[in-house]
mmCIF file of the N, C-alpha and C atoms, coordinates in Angstrom:
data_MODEL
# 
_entry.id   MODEL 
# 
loop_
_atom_site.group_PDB 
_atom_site.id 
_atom_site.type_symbol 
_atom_site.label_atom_id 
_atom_site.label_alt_id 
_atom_site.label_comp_id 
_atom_site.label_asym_id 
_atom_site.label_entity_id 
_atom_site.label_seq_id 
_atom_site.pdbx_PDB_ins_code 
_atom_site.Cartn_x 
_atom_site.Cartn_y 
_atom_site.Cartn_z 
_atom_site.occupancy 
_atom_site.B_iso_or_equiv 
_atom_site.pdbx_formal_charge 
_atom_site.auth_seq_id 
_atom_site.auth_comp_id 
_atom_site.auth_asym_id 
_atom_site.auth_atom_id 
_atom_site.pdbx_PDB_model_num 
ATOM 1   N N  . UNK A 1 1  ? 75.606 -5.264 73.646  1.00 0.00 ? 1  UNK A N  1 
ATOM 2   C CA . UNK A 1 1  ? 75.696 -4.534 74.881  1.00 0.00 ? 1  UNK A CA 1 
ATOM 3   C C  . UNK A 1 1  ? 74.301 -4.328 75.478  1.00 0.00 ? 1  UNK A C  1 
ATOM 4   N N  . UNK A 1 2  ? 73.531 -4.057 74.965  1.00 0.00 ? 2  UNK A N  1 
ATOM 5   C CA . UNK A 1 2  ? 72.010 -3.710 74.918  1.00 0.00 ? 2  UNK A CA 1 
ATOM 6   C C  . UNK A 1 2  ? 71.596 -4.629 75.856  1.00 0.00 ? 2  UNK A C  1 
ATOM 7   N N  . UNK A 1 3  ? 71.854 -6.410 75.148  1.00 0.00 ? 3  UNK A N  1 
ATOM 8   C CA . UNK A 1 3  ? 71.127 -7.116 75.940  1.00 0.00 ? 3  UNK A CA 1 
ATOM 9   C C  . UNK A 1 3  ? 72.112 -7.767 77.235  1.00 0.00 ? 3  UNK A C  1 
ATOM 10  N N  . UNK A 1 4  ? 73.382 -7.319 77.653  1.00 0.00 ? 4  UNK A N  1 
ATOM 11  C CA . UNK A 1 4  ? 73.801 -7.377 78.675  1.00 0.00 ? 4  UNK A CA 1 
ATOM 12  C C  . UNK A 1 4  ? 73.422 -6.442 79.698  1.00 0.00 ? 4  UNK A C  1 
ATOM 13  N N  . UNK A 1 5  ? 72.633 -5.650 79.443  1.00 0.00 ? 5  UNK A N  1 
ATOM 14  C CA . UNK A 1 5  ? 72.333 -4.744 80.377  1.00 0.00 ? 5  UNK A CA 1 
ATOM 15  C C  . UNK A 1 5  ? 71.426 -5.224 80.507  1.00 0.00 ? 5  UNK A C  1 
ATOM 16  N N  . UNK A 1 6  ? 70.019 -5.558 79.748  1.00 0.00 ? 6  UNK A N  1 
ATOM 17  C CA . UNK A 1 6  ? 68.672 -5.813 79.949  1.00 0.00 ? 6  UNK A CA 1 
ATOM 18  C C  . UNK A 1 6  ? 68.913 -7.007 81.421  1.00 0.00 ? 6  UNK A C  1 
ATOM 19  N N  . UNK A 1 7  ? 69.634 -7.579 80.983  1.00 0.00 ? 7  UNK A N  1 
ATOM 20  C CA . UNK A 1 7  ? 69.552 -8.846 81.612  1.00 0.00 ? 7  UNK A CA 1 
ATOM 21  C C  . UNK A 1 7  ? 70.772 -8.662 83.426  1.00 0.00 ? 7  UNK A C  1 
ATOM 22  N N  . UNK A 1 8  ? 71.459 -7.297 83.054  1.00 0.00 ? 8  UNK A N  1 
ATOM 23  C CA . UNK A 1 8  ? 72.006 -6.956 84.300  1.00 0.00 ? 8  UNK A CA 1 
ATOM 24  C C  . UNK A 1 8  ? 70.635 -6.057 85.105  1.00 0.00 ? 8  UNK A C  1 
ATOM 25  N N  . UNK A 1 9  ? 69.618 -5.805 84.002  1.00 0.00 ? 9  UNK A N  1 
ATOM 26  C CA . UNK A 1 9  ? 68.608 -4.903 84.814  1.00 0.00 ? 9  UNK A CA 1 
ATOM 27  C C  . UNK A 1 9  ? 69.381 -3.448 85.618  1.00 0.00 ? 9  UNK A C  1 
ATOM 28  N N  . UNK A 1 10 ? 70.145 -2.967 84.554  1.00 0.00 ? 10 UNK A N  1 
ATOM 29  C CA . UNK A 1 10 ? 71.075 -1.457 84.451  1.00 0.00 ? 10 UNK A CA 1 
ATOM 30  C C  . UNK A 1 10 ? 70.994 -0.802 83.553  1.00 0.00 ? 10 UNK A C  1 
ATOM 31  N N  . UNK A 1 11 ? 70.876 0.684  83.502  1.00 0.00 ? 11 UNK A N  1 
ATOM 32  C CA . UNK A 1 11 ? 70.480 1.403  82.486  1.00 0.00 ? 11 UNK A CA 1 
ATOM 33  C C  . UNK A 1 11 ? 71.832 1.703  81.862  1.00 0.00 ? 11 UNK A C  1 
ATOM 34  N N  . UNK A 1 12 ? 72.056 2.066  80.842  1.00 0.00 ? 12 UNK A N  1 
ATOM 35  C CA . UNK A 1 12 ? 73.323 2.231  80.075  1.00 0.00 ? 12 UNK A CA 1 
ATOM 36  C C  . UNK A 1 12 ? 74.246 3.847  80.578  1.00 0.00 ? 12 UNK A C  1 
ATOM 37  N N  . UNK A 1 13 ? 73.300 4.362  80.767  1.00 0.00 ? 13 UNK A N  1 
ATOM 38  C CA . UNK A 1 13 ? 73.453 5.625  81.867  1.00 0.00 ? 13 UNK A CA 1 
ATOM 39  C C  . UNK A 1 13 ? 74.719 5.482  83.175  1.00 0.00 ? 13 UNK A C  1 
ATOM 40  N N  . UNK A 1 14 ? 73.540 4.366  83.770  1.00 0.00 ? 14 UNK A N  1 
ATOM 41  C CA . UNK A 1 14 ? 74.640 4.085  85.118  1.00 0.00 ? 14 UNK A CA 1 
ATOM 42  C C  . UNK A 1 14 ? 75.650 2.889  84.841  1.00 0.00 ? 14 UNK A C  1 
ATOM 43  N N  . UNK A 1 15 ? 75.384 2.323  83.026  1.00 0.00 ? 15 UNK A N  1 
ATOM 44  C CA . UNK A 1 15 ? 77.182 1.479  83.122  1.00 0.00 ? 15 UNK A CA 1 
ATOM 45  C C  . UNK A 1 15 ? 78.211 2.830  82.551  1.00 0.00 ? 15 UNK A C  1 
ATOM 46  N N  . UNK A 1 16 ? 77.758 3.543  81.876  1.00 0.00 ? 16 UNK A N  1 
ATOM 47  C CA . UNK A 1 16 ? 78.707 4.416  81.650  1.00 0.00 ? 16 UNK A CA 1 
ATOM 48  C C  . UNK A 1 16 ? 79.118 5.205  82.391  1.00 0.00 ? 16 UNK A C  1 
ATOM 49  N N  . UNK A 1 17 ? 78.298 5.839  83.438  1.00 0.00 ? 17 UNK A N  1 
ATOM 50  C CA . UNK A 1 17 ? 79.118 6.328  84.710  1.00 0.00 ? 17 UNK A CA 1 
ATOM 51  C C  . UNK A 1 17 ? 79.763 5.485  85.699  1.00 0.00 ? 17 UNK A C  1 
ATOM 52  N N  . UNK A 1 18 ? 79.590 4.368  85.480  1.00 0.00 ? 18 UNK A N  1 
ATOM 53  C CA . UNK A 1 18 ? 80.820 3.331  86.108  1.00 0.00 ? 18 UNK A CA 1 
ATOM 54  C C  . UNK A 1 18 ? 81.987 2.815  85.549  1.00 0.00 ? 18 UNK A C  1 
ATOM 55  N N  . UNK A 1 19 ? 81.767 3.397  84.286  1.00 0.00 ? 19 UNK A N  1 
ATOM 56  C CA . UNK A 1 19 ? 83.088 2.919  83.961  1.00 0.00 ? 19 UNK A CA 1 
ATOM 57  C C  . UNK A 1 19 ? 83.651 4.160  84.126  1.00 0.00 ? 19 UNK A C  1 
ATOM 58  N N  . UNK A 1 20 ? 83.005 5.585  84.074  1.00 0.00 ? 20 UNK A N  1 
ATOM 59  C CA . UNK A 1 20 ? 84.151 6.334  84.119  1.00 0.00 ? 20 UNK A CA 1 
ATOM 60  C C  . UNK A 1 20 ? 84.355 7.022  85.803  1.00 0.00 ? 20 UNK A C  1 
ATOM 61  N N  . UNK A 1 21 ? 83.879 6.773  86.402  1.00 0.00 ? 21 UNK A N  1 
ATOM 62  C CA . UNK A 1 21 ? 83.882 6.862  88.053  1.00 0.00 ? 21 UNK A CA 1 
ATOM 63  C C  . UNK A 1 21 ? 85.163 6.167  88.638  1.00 0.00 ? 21 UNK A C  1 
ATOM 64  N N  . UNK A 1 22 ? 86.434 7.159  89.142  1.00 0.00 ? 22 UNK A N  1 
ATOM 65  C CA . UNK A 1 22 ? 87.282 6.244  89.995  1.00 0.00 ? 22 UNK A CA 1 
ATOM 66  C C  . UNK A 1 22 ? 86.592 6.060  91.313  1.00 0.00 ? 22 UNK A C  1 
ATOM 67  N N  . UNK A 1 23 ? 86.860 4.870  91.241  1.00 0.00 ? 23 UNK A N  1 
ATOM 68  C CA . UNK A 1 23 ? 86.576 3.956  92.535  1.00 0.00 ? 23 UNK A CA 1 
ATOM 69  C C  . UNK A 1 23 ? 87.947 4.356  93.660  1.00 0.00 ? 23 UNK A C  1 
ATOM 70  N N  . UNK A 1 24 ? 87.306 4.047  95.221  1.00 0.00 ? 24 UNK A N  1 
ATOM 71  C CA . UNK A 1 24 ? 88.377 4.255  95.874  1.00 0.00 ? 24 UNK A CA 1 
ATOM 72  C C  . UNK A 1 24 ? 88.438 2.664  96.684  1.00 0.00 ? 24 UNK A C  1 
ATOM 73  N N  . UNK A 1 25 ? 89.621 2.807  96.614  1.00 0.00 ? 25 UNK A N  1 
ATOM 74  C CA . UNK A 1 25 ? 89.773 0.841  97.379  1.00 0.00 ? 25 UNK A CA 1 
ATOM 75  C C  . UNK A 1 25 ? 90.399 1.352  98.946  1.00 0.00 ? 25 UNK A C  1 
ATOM 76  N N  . UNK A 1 26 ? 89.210 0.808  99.653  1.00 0.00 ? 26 UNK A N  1 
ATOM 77  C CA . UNK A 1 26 ? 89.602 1.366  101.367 1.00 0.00 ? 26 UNK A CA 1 
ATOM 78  C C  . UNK A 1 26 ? 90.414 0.212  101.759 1.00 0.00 ? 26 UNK A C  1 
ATOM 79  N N  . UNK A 1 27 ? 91.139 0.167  102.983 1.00 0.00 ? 27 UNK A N  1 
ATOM 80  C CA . UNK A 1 27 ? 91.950 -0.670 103.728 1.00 0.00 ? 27 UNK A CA 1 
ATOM 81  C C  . UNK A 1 27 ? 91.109 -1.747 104.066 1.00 0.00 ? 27 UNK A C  1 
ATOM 82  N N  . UNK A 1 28 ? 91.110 -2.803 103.644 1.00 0.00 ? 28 UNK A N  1 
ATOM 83  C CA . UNK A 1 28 ? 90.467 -4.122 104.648 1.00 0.00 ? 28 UNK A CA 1 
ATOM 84  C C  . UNK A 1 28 ? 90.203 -4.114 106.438 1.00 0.00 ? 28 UNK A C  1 
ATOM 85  N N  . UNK A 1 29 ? 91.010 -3.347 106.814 1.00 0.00 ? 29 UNK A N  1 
ATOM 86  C CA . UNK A 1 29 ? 90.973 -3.451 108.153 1.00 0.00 ? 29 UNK A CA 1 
ATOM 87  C C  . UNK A 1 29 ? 89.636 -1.853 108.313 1.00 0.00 ? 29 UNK A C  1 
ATOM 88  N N  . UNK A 1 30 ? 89.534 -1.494 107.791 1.00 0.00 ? 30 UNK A N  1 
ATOM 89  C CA . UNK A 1 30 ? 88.628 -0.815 107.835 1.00 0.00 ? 30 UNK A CA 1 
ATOM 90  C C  . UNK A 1 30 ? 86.934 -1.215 108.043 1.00 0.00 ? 30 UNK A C  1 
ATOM 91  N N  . UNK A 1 31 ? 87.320 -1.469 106.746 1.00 0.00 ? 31 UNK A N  1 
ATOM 92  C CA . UNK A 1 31 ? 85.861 -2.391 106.005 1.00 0.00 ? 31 UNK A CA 1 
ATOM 93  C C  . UNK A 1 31 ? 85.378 -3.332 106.818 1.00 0.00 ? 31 UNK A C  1 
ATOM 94  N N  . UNK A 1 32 ? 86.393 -4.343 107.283 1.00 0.00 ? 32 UNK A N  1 
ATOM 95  C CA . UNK A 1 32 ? 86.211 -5.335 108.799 1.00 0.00 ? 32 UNK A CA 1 
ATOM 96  C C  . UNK A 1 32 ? 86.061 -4.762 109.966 1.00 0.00 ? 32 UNK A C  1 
ATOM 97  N N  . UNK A 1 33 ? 86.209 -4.059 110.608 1.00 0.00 ? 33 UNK A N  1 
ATOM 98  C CA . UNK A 1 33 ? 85.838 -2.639 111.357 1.00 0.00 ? 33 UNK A CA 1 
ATOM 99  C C  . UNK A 1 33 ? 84.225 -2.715 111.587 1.00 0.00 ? 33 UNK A C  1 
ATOM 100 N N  . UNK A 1 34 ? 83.899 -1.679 110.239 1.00 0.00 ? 34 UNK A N  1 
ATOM 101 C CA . UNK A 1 34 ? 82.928 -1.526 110.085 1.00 0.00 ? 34 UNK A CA 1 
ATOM 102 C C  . UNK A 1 34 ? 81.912 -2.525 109.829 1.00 0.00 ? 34 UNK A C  1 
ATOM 103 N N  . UNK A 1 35 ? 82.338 -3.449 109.428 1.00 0.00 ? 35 UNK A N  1 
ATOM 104 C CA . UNK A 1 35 ? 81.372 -4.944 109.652 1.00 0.00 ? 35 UNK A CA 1 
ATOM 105 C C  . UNK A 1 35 ? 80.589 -5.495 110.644 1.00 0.00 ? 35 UNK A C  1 
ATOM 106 N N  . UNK A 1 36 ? 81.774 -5.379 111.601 1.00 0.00 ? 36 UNK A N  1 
ATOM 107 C CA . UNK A 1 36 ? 82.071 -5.994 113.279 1.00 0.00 ? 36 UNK A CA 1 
ATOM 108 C C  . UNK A 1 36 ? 81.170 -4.766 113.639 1.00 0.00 ? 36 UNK A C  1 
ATOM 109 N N  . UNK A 1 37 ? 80.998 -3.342 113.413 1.00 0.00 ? 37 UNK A N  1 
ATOM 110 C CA . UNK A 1 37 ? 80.404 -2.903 114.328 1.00 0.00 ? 37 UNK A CA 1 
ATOM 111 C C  . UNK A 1 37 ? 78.658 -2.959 114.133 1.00 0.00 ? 37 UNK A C  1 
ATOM 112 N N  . UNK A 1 38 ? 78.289 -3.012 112.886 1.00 0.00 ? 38 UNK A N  1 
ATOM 113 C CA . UNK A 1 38 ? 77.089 -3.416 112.101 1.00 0.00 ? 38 UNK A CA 1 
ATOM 114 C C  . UNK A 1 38 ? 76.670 -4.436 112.811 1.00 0.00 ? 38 UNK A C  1 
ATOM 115 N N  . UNK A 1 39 ? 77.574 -5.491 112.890 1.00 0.00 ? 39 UNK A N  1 
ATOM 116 C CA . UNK A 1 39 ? 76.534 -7.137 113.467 1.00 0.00 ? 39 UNK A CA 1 
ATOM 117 C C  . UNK A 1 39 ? 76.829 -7.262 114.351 1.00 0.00 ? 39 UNK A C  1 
ATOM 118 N N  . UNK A 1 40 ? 77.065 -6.291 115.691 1.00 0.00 ? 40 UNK A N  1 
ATOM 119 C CA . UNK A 1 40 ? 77.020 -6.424 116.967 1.00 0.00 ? 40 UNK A CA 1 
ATOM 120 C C  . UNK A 1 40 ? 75.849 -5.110 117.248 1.00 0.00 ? 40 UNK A C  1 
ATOM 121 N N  . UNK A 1 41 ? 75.671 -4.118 115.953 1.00 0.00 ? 41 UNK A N  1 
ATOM 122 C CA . UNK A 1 41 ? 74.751 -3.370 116.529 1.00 0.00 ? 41 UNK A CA 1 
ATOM 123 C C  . UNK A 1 41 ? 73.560 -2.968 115.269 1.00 0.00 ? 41 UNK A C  1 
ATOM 124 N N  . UNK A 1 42 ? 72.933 -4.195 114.904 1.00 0.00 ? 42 UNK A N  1 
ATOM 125 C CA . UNK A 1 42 ? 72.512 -3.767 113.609 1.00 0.00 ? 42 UNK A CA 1 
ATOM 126 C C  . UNK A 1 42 ? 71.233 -2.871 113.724 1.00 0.00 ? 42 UNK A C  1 
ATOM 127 N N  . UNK A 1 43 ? 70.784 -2.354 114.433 1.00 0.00 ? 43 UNK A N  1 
ATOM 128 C CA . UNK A 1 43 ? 69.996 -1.276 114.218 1.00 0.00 ? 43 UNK A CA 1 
ATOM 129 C C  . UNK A 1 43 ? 70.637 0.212  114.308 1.00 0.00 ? 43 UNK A C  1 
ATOM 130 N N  . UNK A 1 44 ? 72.152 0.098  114.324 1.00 0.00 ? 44 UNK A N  1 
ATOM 131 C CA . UNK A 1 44 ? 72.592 1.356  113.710 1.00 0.00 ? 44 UNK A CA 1 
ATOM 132 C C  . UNK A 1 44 ? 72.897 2.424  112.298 1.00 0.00 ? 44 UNK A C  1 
ATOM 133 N N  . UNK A 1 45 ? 72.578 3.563  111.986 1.00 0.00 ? 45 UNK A N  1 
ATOM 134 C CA . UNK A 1 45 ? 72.467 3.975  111.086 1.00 0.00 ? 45 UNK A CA 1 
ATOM 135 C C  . UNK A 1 45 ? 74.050 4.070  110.501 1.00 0.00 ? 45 UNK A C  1 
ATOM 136 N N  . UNK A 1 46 ? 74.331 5.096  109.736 1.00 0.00 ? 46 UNK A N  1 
ATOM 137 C CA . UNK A 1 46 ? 75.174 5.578  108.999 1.00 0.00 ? 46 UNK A CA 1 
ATOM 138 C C  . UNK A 1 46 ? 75.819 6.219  110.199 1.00 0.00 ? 46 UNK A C  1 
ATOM 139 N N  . UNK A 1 47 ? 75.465 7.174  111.141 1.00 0.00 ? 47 UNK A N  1 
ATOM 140 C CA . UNK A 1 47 ? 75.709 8.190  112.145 1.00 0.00 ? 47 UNK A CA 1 
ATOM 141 C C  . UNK A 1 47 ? 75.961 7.721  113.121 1.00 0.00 ? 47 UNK A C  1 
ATOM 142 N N  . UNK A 1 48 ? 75.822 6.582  113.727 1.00 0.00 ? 48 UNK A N  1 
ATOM 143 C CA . UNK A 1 48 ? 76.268 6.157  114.942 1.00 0.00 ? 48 UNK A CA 1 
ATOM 144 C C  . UNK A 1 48 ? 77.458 5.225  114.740 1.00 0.00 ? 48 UNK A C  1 
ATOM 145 N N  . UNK A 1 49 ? 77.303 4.263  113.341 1.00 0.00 ? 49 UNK A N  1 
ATOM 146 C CA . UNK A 1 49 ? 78.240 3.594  112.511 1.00 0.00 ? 49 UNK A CA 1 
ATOM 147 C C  . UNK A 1 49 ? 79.627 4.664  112.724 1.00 0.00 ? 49 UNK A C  1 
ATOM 148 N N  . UNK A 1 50 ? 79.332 5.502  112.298 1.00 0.00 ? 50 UNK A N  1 
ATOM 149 C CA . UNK A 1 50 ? 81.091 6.554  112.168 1.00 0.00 ? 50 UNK A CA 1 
ATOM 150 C C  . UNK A 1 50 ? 81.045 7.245  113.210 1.00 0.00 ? 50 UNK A C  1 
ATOM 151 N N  . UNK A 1 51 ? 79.959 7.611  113.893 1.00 0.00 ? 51 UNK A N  1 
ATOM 152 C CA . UNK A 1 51 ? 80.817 7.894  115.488 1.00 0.00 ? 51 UNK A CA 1 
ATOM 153 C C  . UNK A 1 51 ? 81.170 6.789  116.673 1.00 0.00 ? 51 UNK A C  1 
ATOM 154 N N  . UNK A 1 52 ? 80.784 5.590  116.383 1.00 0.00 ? 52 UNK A N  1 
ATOM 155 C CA . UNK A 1 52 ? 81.778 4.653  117.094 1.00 0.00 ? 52 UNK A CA 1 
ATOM 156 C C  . UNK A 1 52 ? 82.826 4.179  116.396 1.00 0.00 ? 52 UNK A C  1 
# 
């Protein structure tokens, strides 16, 4: 395990809080959304991202 991490360059810290972290799986149409609005406006932050 040791040297799967070395070589993922991850501390064993943050694989073990990933394995125990539920993940949330968003809608695709979302995620594509938010894509489309990124590479039509990529100098937007986080904040303008979710208010358009």
């Amino acid at each position: 395990m040791k040297l799967i991490l070395q070589v993922a360059e991850m501390s064993s810290s943050s694989y073990y809080d990933a394995c125990k972290r539920a993940y949330k799986e968003y809608p695709r149409d979302l995620i594509n959304t938010i894509t489309a609005i990124r590479n039509e406006n990529p100098d937007y932050g986080y904040r303008r991202v979710t208010q358009e």
